[in-house]
KOLKE-906605 format. One record per residue: residue number from 0; residue in one letter; chain; x, y negated, z negated of N, C-alpha, C in turn. Coordinates in nm, 3 decimals. Each point is the difference from the previous one (the first is absolute). Last residue first. Example, Ala and Ser with C-alpha at 12.3 -4.5 7.8 and 13.67 -1.06 7.14 Angstrom:
<nodes>
+-----+------+------+---------+---------+---------+---------+---------+---------+---------+---------+---------+
! pos ! code ! unit !     nxx !     nyy !     nzz !    caxx !    cayy !    cazz !     cxx !     cyy !     czz !
+-----+------+------+---------+---------+---------+---------+---------+---------+---------+---------+---------+
!   1 !    s !    A !   1.285 !   0.225 !  -0.708 !   0.082 !  -0.119 !  -0.006 !  -0.077 !  -0.109 !  -0.073 !
!   0 !    a !    A !   0.029 !   0.572 !   0.007 !  -0.089 !  -0.119 !   0.000 !   0.090 !  -0.120 !   0.000 !
+-----+------+------+---------+---------+---------+---------+---------+---------+---------+---------+---------+
</nodes>
This chain:
<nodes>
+-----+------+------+---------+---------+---------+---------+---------+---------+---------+---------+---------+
! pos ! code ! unit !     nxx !     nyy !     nzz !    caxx !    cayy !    cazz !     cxx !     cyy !     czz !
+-----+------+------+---------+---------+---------+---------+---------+---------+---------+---------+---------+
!  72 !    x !    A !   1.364 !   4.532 !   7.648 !  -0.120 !  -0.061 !  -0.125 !   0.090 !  -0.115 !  -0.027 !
!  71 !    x !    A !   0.200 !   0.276 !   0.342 !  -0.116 !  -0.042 !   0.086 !  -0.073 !  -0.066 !  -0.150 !
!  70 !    x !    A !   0.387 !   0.193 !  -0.086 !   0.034 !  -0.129 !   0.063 !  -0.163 !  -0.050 !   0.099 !
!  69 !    x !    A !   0.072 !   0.390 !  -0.295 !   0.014 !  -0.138 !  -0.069 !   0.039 !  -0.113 !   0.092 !
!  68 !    x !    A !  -0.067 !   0.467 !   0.198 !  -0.131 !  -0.056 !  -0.070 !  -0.029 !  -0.137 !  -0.115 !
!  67 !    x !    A !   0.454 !   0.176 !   0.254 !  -0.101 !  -0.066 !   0.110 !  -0.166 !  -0.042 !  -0.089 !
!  66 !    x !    A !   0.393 !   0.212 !  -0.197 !   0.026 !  -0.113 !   0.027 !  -0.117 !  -0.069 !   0.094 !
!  65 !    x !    A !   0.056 !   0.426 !  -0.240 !  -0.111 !  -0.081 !  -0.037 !   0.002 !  -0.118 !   0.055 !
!  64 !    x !    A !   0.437 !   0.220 !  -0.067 !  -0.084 !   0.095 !  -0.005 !  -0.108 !  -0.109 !  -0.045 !
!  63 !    x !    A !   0.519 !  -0.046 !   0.225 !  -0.140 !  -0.087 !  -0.110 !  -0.093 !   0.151 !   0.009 !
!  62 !    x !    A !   0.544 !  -0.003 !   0.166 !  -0.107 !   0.038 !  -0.002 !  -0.129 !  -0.048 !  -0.137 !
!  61 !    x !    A !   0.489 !  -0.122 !   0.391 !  -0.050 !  -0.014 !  -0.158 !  -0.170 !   0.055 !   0.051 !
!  60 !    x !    A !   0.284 !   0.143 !   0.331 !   0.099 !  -0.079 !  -0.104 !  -0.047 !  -0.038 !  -0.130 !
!  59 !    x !    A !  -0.252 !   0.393 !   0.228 !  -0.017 !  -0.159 !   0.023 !   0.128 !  -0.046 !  -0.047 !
!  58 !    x !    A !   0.002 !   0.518 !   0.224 !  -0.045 !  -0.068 !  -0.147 !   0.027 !  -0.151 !   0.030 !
!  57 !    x !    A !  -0.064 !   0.321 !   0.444 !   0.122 !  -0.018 !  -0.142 !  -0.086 !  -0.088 !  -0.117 !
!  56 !    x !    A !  -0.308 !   0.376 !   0.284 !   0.063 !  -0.124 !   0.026 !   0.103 !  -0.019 !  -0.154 !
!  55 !    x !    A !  -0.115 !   0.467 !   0.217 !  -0.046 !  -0.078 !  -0.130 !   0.080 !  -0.133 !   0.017 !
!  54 !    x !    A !   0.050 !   0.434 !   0.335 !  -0.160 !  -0.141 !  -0.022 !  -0.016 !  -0.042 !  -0.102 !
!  53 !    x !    A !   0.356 !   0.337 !  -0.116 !  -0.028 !  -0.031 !   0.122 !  -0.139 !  -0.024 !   0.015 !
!  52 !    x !    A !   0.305 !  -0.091 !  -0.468 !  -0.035 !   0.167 !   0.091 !  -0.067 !  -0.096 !   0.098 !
!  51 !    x !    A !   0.420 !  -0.171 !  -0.230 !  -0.124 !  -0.005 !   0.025 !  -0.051 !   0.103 !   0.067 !
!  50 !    x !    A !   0.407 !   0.100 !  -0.276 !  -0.070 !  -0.062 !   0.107 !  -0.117 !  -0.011 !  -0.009 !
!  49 !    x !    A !   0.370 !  -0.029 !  -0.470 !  -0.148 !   0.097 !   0.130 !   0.001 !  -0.072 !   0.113 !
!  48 !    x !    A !   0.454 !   0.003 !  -0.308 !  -0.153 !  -0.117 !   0.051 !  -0.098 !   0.133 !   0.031 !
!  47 !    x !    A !   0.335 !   0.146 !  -0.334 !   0.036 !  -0.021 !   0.142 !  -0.181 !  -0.067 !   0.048 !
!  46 !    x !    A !   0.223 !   0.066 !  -0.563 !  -0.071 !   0.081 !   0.167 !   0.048 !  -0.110 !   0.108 !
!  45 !    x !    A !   0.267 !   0.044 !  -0.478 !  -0.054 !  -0.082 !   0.084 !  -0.057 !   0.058 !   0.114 !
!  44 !    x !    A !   0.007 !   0.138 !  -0.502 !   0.057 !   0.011 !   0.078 !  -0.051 !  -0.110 !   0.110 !
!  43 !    x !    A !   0.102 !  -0.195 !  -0.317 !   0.050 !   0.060 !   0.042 !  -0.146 !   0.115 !   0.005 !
!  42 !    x !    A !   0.151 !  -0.561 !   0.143 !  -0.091 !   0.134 !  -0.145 !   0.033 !   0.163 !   0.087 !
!  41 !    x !    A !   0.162 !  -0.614 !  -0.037 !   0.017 !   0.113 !   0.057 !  -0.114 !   0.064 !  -0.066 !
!  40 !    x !    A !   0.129 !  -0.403 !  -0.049 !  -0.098 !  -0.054 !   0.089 !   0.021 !   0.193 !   0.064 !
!  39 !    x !    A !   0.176 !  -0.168 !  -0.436 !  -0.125 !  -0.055 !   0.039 !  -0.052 !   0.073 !   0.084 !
!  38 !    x !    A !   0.475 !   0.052 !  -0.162 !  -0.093 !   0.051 !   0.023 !  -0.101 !   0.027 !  -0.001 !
!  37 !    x !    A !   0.299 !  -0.290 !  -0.170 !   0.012 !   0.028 !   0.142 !  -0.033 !   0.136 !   0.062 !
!  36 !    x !    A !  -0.095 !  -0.235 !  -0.421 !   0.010 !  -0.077 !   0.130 !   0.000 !   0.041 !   0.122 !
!  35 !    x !    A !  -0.184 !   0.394 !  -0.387 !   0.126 !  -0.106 !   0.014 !  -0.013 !  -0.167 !   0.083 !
!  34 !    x !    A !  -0.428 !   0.288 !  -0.161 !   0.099 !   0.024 !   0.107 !   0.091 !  -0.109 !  -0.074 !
!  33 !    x !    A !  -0.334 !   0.206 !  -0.364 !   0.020 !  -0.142 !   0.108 !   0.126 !   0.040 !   0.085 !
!  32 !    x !    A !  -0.314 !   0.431 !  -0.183 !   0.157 !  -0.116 !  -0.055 !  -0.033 !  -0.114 !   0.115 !
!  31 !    x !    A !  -0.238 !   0.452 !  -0.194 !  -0.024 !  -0.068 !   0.088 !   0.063 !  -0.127 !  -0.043 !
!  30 !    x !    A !  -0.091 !   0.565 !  -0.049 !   0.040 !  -0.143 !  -0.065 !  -0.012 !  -0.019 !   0.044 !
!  29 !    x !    A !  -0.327 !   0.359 !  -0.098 !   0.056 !  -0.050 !   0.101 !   0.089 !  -0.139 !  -0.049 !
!  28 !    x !    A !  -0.322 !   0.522 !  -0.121 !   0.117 !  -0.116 !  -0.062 !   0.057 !  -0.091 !   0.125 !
!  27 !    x !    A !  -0.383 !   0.393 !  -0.050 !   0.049 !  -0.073 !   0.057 !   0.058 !  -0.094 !  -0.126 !
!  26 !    x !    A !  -0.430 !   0.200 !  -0.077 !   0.049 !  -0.010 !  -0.056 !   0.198 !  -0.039 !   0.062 !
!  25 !    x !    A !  -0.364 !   0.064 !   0.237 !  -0.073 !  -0.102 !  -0.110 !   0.110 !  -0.005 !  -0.073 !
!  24 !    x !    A !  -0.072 !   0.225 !   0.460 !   0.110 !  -0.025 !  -0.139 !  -0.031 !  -0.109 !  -0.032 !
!  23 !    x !    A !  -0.297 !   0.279 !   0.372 !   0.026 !  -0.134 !  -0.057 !   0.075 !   0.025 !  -0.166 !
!  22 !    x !    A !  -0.189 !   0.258 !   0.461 !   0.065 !   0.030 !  -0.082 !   0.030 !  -0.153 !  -0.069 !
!  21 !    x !    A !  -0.491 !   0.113 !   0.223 !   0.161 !  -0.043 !   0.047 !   0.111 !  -0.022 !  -0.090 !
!  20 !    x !    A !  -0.535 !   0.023 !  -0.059 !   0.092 !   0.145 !   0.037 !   0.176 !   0.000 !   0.059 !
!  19 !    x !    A !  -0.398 !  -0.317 !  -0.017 !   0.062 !   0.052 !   0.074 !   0.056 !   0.124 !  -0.009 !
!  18 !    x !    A !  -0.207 !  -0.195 !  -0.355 !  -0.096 !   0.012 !   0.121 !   0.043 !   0.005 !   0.094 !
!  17 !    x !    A !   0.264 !  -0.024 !  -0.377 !  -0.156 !   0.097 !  -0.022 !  -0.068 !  -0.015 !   0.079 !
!  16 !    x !    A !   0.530 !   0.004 !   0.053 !  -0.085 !  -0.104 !  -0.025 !  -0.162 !   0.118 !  -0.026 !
!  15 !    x !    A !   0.439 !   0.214 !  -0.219 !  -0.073 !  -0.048 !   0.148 !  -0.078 !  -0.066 !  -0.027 !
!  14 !    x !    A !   0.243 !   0.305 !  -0.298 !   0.037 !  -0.106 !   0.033 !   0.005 !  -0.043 !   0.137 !
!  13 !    x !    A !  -0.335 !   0.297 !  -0.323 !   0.080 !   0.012 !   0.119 !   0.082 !  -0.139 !  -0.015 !
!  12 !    x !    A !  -0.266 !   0.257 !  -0.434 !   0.030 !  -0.071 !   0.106 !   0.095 !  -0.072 !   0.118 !
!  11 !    x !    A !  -0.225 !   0.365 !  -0.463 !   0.118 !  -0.010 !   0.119 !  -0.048 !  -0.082 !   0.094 !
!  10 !    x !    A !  -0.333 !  -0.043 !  -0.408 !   0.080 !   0.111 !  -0.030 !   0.139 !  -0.016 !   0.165 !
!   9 !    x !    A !  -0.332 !  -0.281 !  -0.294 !  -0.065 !   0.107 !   0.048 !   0.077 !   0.055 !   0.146 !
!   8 !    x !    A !   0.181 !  -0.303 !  -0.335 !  -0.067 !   0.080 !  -0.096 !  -0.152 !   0.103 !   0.126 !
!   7 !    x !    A !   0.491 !  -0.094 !   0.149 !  -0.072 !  -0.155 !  -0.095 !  -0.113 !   0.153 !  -0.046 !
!   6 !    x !    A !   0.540 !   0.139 !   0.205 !  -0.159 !   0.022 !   0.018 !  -0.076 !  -0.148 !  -0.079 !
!   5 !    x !    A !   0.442 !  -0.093 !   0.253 !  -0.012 !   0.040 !  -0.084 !  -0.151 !   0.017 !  -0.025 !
!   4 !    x !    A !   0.132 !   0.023 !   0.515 !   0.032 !  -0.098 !  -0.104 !  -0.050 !   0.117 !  -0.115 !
!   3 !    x !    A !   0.150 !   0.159 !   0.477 !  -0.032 !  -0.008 !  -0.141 !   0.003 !  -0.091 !  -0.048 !
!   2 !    x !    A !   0.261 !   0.109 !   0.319 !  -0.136 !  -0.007 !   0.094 !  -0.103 !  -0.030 !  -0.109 !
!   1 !    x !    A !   0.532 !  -0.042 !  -0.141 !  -0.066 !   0.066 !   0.058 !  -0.165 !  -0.051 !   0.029 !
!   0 !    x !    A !   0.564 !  -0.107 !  -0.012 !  -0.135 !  -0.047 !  -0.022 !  -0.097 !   0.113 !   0.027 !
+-----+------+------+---------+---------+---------+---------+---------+---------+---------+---------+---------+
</nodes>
């Protein structure tokens, strides 16, 4: 691939976002298949949990966003 897209009529352009500047393949090919059965519930590669980073309370079991301002109207 190169850094290059094909020239347009005013004249060599980058294959990068235009306002970032961040390398972006537009042009990229990607497949994308229905998992088998039994291999639903996997993905590869598989990372490793993160820790929580330190003084950051644990996460709610279930989380609402707004819950308190719809329950006071």
């Amino acid at each position: 691939m190169s850094v290059f897209l094909p020239p347009d009529e005013s004249g060599q352009r980058l294959n990068a976002d235009p306002l970032t500047g961040q390398a972006a393949w537009y042009d990229a090919r990607v497949r994308i298949e229905k998992a088998a059965a039994d291999e639903a519930a996997e993905t590869v590669p598989r990372p490793a949990l993160l820790r929580q980073p330190k003084g950051m309370k644990p996460a709610p079991d279930i989380l609402r966003y707004n819950a308190s301002k719809s329950a006071s109207t």
